[in-house]
C-alpha positions in Angstrom: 111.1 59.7 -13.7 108.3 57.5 -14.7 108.2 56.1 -11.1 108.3 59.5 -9.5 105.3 60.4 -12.3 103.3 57.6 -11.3 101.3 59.1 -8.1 100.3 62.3 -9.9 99.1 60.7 -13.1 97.0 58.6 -10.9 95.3 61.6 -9.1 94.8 63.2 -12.6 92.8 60.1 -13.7 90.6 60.0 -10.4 90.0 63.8 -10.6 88.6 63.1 -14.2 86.8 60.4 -13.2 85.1 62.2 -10.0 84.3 64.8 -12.6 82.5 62.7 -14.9 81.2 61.5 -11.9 79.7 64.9 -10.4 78.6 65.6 -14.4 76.1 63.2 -14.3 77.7 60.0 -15.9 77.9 56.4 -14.1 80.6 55.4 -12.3 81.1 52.7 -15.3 80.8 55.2 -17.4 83.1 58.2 -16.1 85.8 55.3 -15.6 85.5 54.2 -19.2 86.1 57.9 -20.1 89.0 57.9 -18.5 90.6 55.1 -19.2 90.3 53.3 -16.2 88.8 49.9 -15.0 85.5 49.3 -13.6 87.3 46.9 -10.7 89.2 50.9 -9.9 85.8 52.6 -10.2 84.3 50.2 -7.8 87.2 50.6 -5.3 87.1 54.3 -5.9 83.4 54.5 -5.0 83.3 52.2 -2.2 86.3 54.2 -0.3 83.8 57.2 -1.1 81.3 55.7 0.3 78.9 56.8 -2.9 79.5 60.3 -1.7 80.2 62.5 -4.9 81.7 65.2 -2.7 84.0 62.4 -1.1 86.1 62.2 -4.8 89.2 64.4 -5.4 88.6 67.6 -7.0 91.0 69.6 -9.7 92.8 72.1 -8.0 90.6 75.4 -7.6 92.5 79.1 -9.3 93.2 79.9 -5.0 96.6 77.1 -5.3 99.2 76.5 -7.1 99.1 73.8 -9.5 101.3 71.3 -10.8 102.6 73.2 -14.2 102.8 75.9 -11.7 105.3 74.0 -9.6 107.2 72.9 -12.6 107.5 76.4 -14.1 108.9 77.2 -10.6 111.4 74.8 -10.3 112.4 75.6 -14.1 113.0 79.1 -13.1 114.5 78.2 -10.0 117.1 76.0 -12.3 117.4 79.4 -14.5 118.3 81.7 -11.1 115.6 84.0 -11.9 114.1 86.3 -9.8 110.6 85.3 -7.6 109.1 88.4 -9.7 110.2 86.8 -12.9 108.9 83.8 -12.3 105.7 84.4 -11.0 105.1 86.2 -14.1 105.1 83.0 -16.2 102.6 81.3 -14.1 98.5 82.0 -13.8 97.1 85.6 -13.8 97.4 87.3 -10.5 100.2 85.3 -9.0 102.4 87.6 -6.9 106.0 87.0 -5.8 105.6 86.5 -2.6 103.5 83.0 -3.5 106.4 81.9 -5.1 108.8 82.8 -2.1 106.6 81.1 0.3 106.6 77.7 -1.9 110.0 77.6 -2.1 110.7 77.9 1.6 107.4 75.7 2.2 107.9 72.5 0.2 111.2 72.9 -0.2 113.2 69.6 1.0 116.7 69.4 2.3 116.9 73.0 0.7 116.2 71.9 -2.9 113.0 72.7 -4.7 111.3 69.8 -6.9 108.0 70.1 -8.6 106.6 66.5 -7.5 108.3 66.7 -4.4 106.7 69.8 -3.8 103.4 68.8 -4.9 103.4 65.7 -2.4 104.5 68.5 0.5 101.4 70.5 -0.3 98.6 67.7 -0.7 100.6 66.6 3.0 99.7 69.4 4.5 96.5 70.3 3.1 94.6 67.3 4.8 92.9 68.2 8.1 94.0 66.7 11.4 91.3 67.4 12.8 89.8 64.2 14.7 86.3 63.0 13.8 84.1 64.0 16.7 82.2 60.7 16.7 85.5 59.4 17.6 86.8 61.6 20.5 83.3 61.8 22.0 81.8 58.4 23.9 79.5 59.7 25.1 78.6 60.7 21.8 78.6 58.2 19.9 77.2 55.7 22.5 74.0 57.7 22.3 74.1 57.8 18.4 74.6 54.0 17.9 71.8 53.7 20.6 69.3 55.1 18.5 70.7 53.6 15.2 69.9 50.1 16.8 66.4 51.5 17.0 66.3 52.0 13.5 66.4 55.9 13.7 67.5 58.1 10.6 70.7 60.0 10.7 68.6 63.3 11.0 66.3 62.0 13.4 69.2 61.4 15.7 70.6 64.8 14.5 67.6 66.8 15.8 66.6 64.9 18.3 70.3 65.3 20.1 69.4 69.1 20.3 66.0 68.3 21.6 67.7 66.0 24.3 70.9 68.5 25.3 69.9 71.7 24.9 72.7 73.8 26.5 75.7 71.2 25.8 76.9 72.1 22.2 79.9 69.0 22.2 76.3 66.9 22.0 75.3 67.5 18.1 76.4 65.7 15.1 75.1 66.5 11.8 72.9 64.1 9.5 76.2 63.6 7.1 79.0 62.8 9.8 77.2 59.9 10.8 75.9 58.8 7.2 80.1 58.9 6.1 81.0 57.5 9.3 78.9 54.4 8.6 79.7 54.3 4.7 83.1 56.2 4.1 86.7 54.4 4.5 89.0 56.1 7.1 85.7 57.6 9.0 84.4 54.9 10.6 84.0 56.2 13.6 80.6 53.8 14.4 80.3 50.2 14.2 80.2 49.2 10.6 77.5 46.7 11.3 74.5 49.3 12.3 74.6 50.7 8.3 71.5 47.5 8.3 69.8 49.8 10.7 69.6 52.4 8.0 66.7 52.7 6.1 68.2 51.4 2.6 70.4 48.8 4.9 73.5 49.9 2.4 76.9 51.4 3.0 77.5 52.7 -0.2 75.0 55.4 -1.9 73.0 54.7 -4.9 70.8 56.7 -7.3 67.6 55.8 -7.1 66.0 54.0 -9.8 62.4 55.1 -11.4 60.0 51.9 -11.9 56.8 52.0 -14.1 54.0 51.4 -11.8 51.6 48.6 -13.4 48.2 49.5 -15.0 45.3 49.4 -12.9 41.6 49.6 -13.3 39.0 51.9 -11.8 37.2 50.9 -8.7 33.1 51.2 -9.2 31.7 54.0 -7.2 35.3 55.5 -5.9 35.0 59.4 -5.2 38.6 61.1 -6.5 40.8 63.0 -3.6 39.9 66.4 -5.8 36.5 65.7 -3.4 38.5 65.9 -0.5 37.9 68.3 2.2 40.3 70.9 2.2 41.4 70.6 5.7 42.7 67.0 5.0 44.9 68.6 2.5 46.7 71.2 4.7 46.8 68.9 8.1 45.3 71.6 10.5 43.0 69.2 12.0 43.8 65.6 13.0 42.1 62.3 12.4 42.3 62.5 8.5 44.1 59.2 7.4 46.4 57.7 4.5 46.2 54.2 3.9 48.4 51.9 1.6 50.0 47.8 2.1 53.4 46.5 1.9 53.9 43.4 0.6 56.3 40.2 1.1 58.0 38.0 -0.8 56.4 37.5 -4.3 53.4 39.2 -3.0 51.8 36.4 -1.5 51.8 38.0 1.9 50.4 41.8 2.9 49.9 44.5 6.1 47.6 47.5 5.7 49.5 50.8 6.5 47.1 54.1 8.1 49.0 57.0 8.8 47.1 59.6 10.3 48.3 62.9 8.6 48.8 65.6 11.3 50.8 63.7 14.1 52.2 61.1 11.3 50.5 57.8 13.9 51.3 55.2 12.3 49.0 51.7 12.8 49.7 48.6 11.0 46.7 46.1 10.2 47.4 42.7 10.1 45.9 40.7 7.0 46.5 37.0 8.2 43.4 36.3 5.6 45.3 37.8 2.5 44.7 40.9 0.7 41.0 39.6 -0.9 38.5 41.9 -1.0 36.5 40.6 1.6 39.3 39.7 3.9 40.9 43.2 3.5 37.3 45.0 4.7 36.7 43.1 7.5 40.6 43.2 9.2 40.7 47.4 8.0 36.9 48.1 9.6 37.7 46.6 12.7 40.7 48.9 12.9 39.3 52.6 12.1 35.3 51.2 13.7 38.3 51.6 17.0 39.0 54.9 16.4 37.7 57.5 18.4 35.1 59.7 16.7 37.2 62.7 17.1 40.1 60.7 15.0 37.8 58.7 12.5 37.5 61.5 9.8 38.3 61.0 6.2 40.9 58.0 4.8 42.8 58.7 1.5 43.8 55.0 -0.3 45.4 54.4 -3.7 43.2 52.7 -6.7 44.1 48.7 -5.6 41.6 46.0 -5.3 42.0 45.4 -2.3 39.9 48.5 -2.1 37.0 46.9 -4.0 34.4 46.7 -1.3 35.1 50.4 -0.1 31.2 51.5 0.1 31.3 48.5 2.7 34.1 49.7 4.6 33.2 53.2 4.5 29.3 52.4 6.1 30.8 49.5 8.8 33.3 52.0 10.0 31.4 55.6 9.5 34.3 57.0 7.9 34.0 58.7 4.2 36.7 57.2 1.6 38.9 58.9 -1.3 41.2 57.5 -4.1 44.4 59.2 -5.7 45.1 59.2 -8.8 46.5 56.5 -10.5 50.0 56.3 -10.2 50.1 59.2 -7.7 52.0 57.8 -4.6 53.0 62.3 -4.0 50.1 62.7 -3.0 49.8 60.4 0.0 53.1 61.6 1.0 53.3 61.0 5.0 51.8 57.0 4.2 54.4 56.6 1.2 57.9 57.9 3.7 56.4 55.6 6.3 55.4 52.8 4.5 59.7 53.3 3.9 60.4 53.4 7.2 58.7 50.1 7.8 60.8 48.2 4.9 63.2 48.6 7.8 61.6 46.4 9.8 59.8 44.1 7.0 62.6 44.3 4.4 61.7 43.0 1.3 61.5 40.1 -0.1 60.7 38.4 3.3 57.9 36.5 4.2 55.6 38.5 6.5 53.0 35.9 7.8 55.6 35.6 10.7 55.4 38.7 12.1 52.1 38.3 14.8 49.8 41.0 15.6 51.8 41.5 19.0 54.7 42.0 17.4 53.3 44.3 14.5 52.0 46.5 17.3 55.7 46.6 19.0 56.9 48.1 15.6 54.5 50.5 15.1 55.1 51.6 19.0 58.9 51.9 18.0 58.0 53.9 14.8 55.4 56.3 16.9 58.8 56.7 19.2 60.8 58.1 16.3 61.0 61.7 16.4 59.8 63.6 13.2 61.5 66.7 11.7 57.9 67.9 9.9 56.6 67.7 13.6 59.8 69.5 15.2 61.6 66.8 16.3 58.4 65.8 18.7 57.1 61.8 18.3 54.3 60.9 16.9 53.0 59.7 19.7 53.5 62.9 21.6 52.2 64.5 19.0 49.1 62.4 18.8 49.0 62.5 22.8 49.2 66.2 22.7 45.9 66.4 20.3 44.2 63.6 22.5 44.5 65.7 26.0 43.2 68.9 23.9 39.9 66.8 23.1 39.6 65.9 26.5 40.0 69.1 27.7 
């Protein structure tokens, strides 16, 4: 019997441990709870994929469960009635739910509670095949764009965009996220989770790190100042401008995201991130700019920043600070500069990436469609605005 019990008590624990799980708790934690290992935890959460909803659940009041089954097969033994004994088990169980689990998970005519319980889980699991996996077509055009280094929901929306009027052509956001990170669904190649933007096949929570203090810069005028229409995005050529750095900081590019169409152009620092080498590589980028695009630029409080007055004079355009520690409210710069950690992970050194090729990637990140810009690129969006001007 202990043999037979083995299966089900193992279930019980994983439920548990999902719960815990689901309640908030690490997975160190919720398997310390109960009772088991963290080398199980770590199996259990890598077969999940990190995908809470992945984990076994208890049994919901709609089935039977296993005291049920046990009650059953105890009455069963007793040659009571169906009526009788569906009156031992939960509230609201009728007779005819216990005559259709005995002639259900009956086998070889004899009615066992484990047995029966293994019958039901049997049948409960969906045959239905993933659609990544009956689809080529499908899935060629998914792994396609994840070698460009799309997003699950940009290839999502985009797919709708692309084949309007042939509804075998969409795959949500999640199928392919678990097909790349959940056991048993890996219905794409394993390899292009680096392609996400974490670079990880197993989810993690994300981890809250205290930003280091900072002092003012002389003269700075606060983004409270800022023209209103910056802040809703009705008109383009208002800009957000951050860095990313490489390994140990010893190596920078300057980020400007322009907030309507989300254009993204990367300024290459090969002189460091010095005050004075910062203003003269950033001016000779936004001086470029168009007049009708060379409105307003919104920069955190760094010191790279120091010589802004000279910036803002050599390239005509007015400058604003956030807050410190603010990163929300240079939203569009911060999700991009994220995007580009795709492409510069870090850690790296980025002194080897030339201008040419800084230009390719921010040509391949204008290429991504956008959901805020409904599913359009940023380069048609910024293309669209362009013709309007001329027009």
């Amino acid at each position: 019997m202990a043999i037979v019990g083995r299966p089900a008590l193992a279930r019980d624990v994983r439920v548990a441990f999902w719960d815990g799980v689901r309640a908030g708790l690490g997975a160190q934690e919720a398997a310390a709870a109960v009772g088991a290992s963290r080398e199980s935890a770590r199996r259990w959460m890598h077969e999940a994929g990190g995908v809470k909803g992945n984990g076994p659940r208890a049994g919901s009041g709609r089935f039977l469960q296993r005291w049920e089954r046990e009650e059953i097969a105890v009455g069963l033994a007793q040659k009571l009635p169906c009526r009788q004994i569906a009156a031992r088990l939960a509230p609201g169980r009728s007779a005819s739910t216990v005559c259709r689990e005995v002639r259900r998970n009956s086998v070889r005519g004899v009615y066992r509670a484990h047995l029966a319980e293994g019958e039901a889980l049997r049948r409960a699991r969906r045959p239905k095949p993933a659609k990544l996996t009956v689809n080529d077509e499908l899935r060629e055009w998914v792994q396609r764009k994840l070698r460009k280094n799309w997003s699950p929901e940009e290839i999502s929306h985009r797919l709708k965009r692309e084949f309007p009027d042939r509804a075998e052509m969409r795959v949500s956001p999640e199928t392919i996220c678990q097909s790349l990170c959940v056991q048993g669904r890996g219905a794409l190649r394993r390899e292009l989770a680096r392609h996400l933007r974490t670079g990880r096949t197993l989810r993690r929570p994300r981890r809250k790190e205290m930003a280091g203090q900072r002092g003012k810069l002389a003269g700075m005028v606060n983004i409270s100042d800022r023209p209103a229409e910056a802040a809703d995005r009705a008109v383009p050529g208002h800009w957000d401008g951050d860095m990313i750095e490489g390994k140990a900081g010893r190596s920078q590019i300057g980020t400007l995201v322009e907030r309507a169409t989300r254009y993204t152009m990367l300024v290459p620092l090969l002189d460091g991130k010095t005050a004075e080498a910062f203003a003269a590589a950033a001016t000779g980028v936004i001086a470029g700019l168009p007049d009708g695009l060379r409105r307003p630029l919104t920069w955190d409080q760094g010191k790279e920043m120091a010589l802004h007055a000279q910036i803002a004079v050599a390239a005509d355009c007015k400058i604003y600070f956030c807050d410190p520690h603010s990163p929300w409210q240079r939203p569009s710069n911060e999700n991009t500069n994220g995007l580009l950690r795709q492409y510069f992970p870090k850690g790296t050194d980025l002194p080897v990436h030339s201008p040419q090729r800084l230009r390719e990637v921010a040509d391949e990140l204008n290429g991504r469609p956008r959901k805020v810009l409904s599913w359009k690129t940023p380069a048609e969006a910024m293309a669209e605005f362009l013709d309007s001007q001329a027009t």
